[in-house]
mmCIF file of the N, C-alpha and C atoms, coordinates in Angstrom:
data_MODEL
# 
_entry.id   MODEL 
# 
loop_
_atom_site.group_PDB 
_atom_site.id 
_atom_site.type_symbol 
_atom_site.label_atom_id 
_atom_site.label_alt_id 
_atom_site.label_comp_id 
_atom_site.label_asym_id 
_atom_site.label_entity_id 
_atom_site.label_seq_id 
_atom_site.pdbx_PDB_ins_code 
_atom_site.Cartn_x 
_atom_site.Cartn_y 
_atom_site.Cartn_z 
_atom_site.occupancy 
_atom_site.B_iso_or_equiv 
_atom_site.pdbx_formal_charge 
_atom_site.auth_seq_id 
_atom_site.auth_comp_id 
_atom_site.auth_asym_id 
_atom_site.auth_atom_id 
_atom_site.pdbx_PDB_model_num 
ATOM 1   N N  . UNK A 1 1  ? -47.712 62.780 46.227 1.00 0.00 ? 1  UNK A N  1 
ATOM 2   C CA . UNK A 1 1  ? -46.778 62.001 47.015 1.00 0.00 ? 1  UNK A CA 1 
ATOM 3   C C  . UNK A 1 1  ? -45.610 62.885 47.450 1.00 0.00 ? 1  UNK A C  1 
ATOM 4   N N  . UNK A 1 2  ? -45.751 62.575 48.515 1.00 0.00 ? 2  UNK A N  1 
ATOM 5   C CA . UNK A 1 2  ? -43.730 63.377 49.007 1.00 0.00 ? 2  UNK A CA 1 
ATOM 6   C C  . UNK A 1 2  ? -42.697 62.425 48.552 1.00 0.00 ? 2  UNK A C  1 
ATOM 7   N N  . UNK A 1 3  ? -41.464 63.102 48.903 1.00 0.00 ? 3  UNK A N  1 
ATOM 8   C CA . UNK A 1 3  ? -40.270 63.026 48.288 1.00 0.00 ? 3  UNK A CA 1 
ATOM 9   C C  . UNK A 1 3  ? -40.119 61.799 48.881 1.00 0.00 ? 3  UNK A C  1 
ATOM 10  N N  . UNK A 1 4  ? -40.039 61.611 50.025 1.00 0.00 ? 4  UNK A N  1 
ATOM 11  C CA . UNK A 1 4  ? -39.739 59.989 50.641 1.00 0.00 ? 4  UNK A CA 1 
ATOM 12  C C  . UNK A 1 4  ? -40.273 58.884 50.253 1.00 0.00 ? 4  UNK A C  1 
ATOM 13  N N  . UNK A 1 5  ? -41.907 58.972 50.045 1.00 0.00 ? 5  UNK A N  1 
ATOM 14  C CA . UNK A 1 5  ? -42.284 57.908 48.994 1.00 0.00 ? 5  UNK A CA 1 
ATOM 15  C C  . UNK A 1 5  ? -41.725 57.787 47.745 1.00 0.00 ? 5  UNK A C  1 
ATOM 16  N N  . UNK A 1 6  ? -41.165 58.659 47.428 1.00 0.00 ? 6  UNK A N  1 
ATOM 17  C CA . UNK A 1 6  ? -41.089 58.721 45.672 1.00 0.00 ? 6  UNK A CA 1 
ATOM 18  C C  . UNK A 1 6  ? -39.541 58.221 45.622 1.00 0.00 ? 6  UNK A C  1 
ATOM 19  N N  . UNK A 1 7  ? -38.561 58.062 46.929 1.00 0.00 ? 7  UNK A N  1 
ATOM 20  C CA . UNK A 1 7  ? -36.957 57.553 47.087 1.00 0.00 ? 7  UNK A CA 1 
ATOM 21  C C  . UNK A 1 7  ? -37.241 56.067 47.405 1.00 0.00 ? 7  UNK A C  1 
ATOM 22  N N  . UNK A 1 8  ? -38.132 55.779 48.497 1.00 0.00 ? 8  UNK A N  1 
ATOM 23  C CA . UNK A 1 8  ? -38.578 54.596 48.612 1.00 0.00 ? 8  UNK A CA 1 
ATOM 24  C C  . UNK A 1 8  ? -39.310 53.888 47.221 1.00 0.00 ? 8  UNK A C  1 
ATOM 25  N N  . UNK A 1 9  ? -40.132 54.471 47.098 1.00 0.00 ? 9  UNK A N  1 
ATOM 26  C CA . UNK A 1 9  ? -40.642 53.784 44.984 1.00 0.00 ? 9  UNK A CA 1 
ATOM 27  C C  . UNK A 1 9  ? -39.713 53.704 44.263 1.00 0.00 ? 9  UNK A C  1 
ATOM 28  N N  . UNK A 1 10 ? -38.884 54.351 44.238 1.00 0.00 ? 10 UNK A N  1 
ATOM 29  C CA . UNK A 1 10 ? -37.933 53.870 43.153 1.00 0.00 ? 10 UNK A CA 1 
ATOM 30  C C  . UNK A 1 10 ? -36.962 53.097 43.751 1.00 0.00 ? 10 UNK A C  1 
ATOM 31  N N  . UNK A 1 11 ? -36.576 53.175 44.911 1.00 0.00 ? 11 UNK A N  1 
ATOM 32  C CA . UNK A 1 11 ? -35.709 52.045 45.502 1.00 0.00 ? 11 UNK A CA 1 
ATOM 33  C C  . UNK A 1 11 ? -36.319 50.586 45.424 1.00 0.00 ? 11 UNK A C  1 
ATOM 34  N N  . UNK A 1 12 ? -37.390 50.221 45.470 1.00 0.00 ? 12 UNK A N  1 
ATOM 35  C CA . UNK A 1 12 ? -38.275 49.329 45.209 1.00 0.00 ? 12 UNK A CA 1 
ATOM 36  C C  . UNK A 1 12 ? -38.119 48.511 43.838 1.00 0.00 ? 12 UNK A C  1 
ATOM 37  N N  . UNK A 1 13 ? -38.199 49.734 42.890 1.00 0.00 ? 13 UNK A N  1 
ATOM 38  C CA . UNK A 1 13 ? -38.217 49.355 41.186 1.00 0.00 ? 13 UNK A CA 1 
ATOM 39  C C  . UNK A 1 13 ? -36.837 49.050 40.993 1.00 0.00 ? 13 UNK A C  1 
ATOM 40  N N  . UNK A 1 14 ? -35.908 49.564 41.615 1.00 0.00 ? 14 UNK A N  1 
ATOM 41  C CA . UNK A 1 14 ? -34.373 49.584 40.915 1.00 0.00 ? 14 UNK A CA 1 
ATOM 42  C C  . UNK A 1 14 ? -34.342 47.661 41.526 1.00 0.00 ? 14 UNK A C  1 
ATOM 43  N N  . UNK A 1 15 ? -35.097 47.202 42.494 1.00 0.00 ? 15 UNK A N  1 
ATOM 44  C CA . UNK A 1 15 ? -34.336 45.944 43.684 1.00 0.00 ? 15 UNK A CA 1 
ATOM 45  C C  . UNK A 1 15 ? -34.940 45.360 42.122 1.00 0.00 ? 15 UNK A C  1 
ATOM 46  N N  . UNK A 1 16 ? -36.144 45.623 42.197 1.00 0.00 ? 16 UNK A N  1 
ATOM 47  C CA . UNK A 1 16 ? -36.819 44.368 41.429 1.00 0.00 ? 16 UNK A CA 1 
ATOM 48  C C  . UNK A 1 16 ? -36.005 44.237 40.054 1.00 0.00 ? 16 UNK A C  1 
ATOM 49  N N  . UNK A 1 17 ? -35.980 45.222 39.093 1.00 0.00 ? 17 UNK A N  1 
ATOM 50  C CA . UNK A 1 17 ? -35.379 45.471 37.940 1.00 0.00 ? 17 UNK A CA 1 
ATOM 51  C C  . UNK A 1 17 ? -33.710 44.635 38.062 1.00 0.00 ? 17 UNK A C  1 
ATOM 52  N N  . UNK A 1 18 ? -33.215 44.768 39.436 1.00 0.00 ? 18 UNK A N  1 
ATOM 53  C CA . UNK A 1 18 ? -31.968 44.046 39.146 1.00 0.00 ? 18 UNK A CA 1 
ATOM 54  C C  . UNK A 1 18 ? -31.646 42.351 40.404 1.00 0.00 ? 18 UNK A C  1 
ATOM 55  N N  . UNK A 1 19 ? -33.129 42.342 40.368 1.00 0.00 ? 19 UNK A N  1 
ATOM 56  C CA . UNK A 1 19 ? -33.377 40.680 40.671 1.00 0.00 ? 19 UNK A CA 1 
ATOM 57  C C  . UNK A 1 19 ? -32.382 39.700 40.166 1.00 0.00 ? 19 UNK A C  1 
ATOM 58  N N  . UNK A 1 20 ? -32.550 39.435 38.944 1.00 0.00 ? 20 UNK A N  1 
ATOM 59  C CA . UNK A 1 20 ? -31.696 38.427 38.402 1.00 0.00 ? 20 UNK A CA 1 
ATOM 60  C C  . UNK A 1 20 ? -30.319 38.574 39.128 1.00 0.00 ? 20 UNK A C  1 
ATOM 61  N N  . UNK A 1 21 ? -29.379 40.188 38.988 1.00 0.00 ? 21 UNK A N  1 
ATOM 62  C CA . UNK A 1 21 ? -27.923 40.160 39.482 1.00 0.00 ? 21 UNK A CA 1 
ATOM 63  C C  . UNK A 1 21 ? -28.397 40.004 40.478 1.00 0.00 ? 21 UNK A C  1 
ATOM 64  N N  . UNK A 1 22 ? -28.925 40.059 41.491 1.00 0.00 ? 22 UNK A N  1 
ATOM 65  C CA . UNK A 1 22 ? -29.202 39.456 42.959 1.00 0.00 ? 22 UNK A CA 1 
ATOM 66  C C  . UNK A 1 22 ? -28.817 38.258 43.185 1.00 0.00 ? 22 UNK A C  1 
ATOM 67  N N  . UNK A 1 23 ? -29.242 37.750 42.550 1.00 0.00 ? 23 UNK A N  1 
ATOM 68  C CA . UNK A 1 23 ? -29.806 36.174 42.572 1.00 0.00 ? 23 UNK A CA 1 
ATOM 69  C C  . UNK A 1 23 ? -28.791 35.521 42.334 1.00 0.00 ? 23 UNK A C  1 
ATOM 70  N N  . UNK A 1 24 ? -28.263 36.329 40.997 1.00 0.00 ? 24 UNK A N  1 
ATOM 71  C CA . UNK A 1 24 ? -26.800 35.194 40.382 1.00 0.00 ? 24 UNK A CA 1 
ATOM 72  C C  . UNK A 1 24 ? -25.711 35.479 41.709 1.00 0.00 ? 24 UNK A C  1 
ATOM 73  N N  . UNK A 1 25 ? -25.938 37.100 42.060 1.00 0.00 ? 25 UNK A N  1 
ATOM 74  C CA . UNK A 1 25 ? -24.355 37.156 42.835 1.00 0.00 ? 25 UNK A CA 1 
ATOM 75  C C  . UNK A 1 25 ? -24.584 36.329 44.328 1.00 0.00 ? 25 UNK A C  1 
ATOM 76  N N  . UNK A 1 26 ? -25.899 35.837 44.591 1.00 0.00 ? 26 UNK A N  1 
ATOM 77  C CA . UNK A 1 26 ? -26.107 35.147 45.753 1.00 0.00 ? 26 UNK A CA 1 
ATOM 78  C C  . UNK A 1 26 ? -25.842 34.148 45.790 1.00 0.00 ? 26 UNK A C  1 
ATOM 79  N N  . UNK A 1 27 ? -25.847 33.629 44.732 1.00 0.00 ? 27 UNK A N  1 
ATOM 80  C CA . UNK A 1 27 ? -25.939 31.763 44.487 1.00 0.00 ? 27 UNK A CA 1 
ATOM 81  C C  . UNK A 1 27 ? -24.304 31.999 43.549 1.00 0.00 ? 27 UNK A C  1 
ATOM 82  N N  . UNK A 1 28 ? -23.566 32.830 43.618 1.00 0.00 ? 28 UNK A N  1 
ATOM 83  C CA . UNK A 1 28 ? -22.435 32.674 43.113 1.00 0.00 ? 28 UNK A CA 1 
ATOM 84  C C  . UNK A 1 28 ? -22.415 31.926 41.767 1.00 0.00 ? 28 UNK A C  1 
ATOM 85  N N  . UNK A 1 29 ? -22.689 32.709 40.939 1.00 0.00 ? 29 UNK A N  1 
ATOM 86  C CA . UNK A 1 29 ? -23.332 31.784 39.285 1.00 0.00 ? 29 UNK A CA 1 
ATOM 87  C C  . UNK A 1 29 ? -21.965 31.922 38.812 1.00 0.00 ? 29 UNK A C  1 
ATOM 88  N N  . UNK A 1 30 ? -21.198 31.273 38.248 1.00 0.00 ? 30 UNK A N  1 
ATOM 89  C CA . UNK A 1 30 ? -20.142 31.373 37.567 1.00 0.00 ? 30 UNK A CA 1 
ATOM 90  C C  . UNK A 1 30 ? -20.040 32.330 36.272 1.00 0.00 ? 30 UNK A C  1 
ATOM 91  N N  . UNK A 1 31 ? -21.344 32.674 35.762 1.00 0.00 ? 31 UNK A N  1 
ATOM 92  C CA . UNK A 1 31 ? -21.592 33.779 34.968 1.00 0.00 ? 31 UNK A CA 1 
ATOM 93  C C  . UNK A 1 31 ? -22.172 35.223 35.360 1.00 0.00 ? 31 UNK A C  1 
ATOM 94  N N  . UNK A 1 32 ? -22.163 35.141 36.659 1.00 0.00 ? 32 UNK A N  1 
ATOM 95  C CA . UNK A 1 32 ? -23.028 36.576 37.278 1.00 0.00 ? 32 UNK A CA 1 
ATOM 96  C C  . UNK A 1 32 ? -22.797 37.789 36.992 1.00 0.00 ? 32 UNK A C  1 
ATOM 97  N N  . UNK A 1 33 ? -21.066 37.687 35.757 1.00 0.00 ? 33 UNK A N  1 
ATOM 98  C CA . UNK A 1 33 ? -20.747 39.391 35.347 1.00 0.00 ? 33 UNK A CA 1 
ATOM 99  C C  . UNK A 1 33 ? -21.760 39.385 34.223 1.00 0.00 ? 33 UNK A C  1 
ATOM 100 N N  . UNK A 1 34 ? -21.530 38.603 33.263 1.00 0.00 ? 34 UNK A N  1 
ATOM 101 C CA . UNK A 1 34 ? -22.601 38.502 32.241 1.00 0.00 ? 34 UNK A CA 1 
ATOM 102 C C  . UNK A 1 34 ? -23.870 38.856 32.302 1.00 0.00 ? 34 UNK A C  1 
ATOM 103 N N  . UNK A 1 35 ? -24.527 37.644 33.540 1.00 0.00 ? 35 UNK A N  1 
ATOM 104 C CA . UNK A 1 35 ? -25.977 38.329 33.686 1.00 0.00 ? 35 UNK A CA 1 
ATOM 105 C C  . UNK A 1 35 ? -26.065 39.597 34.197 1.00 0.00 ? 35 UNK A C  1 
ATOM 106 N N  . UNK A 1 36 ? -24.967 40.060 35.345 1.00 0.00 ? 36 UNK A N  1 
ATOM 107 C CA . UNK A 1 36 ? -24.941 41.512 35.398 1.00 0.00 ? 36 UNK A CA 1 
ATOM 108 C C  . UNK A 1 36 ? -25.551 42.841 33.963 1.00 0.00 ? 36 UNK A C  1 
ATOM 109 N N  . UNK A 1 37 ? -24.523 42.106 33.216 1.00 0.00 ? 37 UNK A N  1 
ATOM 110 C CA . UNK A 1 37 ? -24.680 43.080 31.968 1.00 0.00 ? 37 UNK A CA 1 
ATOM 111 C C  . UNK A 1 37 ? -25.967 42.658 31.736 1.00 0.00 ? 37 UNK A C  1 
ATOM 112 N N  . UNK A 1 38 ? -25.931 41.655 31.357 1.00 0.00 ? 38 UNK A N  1 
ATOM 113 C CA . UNK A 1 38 ? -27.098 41.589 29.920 1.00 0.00 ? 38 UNK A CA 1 
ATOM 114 C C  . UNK A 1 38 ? -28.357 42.027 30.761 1.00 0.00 ? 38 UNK A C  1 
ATOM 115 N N  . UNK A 1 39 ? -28.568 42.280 32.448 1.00 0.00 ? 39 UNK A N  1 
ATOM 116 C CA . UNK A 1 39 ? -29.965 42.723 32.867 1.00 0.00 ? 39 UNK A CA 1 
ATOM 117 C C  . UNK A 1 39 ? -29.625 44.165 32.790 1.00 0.00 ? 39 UNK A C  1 
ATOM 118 N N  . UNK A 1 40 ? -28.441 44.973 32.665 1.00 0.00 ? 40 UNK A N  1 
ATOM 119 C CA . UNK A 1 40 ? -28.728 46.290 32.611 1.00 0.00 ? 40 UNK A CA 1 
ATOM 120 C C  . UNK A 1 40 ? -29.372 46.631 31.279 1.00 0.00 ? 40 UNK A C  1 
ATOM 121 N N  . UNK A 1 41 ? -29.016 45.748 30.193 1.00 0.00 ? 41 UNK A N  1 
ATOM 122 C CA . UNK A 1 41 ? -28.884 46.065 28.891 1.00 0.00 ? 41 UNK A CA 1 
ATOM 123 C C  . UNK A 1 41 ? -30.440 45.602 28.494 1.00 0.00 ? 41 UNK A C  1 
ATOM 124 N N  . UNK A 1 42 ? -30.487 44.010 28.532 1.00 0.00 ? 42 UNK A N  1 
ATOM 125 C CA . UNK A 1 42 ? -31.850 44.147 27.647 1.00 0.00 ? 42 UNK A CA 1 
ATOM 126 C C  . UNK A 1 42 ? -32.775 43.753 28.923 1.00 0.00 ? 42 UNK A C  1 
ATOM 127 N N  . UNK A 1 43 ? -32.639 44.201 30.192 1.00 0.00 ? 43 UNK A N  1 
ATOM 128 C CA . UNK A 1 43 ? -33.709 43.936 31.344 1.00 0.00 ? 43 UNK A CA 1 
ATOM 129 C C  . UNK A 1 43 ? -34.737 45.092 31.122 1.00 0.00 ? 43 UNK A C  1 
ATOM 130 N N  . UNK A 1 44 ? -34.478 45.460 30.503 1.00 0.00 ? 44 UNK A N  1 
ATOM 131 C CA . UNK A 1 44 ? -35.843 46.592 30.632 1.00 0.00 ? 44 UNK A CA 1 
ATOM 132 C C  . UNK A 1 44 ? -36.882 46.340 29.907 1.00 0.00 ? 44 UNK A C  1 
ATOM 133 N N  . UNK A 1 45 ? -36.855 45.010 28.903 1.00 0.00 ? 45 UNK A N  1 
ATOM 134 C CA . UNK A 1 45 ? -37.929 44.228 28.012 1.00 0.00 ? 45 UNK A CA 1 
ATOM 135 C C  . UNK A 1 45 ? -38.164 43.169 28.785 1.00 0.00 ? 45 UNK A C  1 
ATOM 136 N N  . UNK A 1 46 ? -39.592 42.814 29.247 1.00 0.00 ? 46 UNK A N  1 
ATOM 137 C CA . UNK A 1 46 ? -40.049 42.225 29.950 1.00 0.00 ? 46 UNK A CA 1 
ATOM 138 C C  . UNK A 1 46 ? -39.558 40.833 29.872 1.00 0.00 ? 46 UNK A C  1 
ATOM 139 N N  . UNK A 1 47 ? -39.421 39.953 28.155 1.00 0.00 ? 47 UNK A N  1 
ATOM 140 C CA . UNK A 1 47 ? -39.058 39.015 27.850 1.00 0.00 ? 47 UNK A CA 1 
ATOM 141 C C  . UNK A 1 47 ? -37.467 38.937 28.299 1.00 0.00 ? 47 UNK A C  1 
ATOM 142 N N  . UNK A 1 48 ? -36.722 40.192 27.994 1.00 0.00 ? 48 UNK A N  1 
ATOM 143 C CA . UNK A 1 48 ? -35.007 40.347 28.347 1.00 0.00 ? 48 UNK A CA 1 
ATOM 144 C C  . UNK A 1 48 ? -35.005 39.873 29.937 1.00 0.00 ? 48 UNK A C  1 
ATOM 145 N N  . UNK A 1 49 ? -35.535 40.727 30.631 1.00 0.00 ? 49 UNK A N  1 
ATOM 146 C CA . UNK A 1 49 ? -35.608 40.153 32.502 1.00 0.00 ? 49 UNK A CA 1 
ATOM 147 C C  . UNK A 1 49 ? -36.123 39.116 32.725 1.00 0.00 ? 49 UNK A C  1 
ATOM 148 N N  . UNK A 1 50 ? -37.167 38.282 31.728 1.00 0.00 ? 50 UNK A N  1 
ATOM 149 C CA . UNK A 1 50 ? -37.250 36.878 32.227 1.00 0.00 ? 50 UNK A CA 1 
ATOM 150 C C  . UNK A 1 50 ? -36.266 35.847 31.722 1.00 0.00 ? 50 UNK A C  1 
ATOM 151 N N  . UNK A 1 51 ? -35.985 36.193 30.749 1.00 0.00 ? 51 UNK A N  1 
ATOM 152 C CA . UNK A 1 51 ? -34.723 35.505 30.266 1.00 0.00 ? 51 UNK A CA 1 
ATOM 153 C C  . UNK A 1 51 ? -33.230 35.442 30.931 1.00 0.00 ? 51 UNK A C  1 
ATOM 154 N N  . UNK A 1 52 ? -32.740 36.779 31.358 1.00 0.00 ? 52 UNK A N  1 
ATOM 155 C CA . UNK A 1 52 ? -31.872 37.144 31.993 1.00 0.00 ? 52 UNK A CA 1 
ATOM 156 C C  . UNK A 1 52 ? -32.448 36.239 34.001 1.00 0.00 ? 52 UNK A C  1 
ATOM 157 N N  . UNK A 1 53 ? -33.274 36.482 34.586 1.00 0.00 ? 53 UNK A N  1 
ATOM 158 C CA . UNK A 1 53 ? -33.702 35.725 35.608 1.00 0.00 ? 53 UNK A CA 1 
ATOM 159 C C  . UNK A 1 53 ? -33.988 34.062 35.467 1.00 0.00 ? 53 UNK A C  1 
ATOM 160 N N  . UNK A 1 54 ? -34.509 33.462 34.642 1.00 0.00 ? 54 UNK A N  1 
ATOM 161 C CA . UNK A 1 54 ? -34.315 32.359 34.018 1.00 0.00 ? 54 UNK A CA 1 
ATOM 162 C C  . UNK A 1 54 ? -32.696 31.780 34.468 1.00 0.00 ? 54 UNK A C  1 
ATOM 163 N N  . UNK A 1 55 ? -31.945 32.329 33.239 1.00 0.00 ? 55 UNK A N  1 
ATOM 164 C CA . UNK A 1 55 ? -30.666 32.186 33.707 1.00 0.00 ? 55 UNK A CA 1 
ATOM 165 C C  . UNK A 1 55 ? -29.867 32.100 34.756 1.00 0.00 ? 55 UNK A C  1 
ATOM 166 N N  . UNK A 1 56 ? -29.996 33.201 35.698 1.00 0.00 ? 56 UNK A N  1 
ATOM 167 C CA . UNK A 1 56 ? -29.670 33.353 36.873 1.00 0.00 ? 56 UNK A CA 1 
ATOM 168 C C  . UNK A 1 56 ? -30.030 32.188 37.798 1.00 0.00 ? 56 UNK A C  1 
ATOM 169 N N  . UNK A 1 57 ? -31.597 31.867 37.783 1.00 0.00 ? 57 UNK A N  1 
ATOM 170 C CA . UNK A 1 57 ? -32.397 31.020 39.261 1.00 0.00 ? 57 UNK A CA 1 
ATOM 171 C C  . UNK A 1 57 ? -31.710 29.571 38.259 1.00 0.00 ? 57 UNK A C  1 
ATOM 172 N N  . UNK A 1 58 ? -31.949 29.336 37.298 1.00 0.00 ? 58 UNK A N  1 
ATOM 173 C CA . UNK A 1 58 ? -31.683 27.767 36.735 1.00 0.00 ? 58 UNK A CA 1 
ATOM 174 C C  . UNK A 1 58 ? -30.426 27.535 36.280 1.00 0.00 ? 58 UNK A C  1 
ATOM 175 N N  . UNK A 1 59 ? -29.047 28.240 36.424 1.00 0.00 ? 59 UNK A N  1 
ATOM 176 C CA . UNK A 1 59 ? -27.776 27.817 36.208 1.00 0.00 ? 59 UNK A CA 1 
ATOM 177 C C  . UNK A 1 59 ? -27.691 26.546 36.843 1.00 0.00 ? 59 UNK A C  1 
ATOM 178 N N  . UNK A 1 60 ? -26.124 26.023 36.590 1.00 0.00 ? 60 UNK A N  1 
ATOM 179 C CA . UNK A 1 60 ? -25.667 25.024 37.244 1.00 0.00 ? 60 UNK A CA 1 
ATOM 180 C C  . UNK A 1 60 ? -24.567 25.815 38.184 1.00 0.00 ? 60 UNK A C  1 
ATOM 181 N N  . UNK A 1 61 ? -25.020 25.355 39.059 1.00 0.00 ? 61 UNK A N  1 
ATOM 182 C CA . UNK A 1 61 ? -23.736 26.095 40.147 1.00 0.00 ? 61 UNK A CA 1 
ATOM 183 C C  . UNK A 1 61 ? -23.420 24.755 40.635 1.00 0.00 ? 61 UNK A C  1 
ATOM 184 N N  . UNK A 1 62 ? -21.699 25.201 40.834 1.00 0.00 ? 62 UNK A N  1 
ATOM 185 C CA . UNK A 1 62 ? -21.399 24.157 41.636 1.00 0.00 ? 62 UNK A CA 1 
ATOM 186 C C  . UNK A 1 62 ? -21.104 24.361 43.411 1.00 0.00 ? 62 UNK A C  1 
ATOM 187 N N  . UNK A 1 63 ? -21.228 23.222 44.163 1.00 0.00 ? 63 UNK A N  1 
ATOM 188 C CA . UNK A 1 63 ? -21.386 22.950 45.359 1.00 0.00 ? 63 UNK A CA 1 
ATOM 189 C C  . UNK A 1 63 ? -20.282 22.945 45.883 1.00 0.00 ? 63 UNK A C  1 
ATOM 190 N N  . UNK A 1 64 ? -19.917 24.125 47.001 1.00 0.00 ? 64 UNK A N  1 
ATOM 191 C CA . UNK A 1 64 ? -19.066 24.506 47.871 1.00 0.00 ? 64 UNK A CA 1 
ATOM 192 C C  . UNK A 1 64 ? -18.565 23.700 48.680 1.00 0.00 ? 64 UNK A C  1 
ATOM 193 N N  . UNK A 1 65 ? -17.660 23.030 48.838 1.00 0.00 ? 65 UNK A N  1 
ATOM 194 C CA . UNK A 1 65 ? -17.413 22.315 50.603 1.00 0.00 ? 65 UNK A CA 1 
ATOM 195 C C  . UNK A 1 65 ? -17.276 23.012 51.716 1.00 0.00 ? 65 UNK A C  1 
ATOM 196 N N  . UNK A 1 66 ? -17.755 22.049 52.135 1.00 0.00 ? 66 UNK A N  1 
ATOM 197 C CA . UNK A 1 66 ? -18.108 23.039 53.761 1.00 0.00 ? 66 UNK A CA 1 
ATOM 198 C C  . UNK A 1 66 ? -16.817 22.642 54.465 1.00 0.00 ? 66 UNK A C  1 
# 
C-alpha cells in the first residue's frame, strides 16, 4: 500500500474509534466531556466503546427552542 492509503486508513479508524464523542458533541449531551474521556481511555475495549456509544446515542438530552 502507499502512503495515501495508509493516511486515509487510519483517518478512517481514528472517525470510527471516536464515534461516540461525535455523536455526544452532535446531539450536545450534557455529558460529552466525560464521554470524551472515558472513549479515549477505555474505547479501545470493544465492550468500553459500546458502552461509552451506548451512552452517548441513548442520553437524555434536552430540547432546544427554536
Amino acid at each position: 500500500m502507499d502512503s495515501t492509503t495508509n493516511i486515509i486508513l487510519l483517518l478512517l479508524i481514528l472517525i470510527l474509534y471516536m464515534l461516540p464523542t461525535l455523536l455526544a458533541f452532535s446531539r450536545e449531551h450534557p455529558r460529552r466531556g466525560a464521554i470524551g474521556v472515558a472513549n479515549i481511555l477505555i474505547g479501545w475495549t470493544l465492550i468500553g466503546w459500546v458502552v461509552v456509544f451506548l451512552w452517548a446515542a441513548l442520553g437524555h438530552v434536552e430540547e432546544q427552542p427554536v
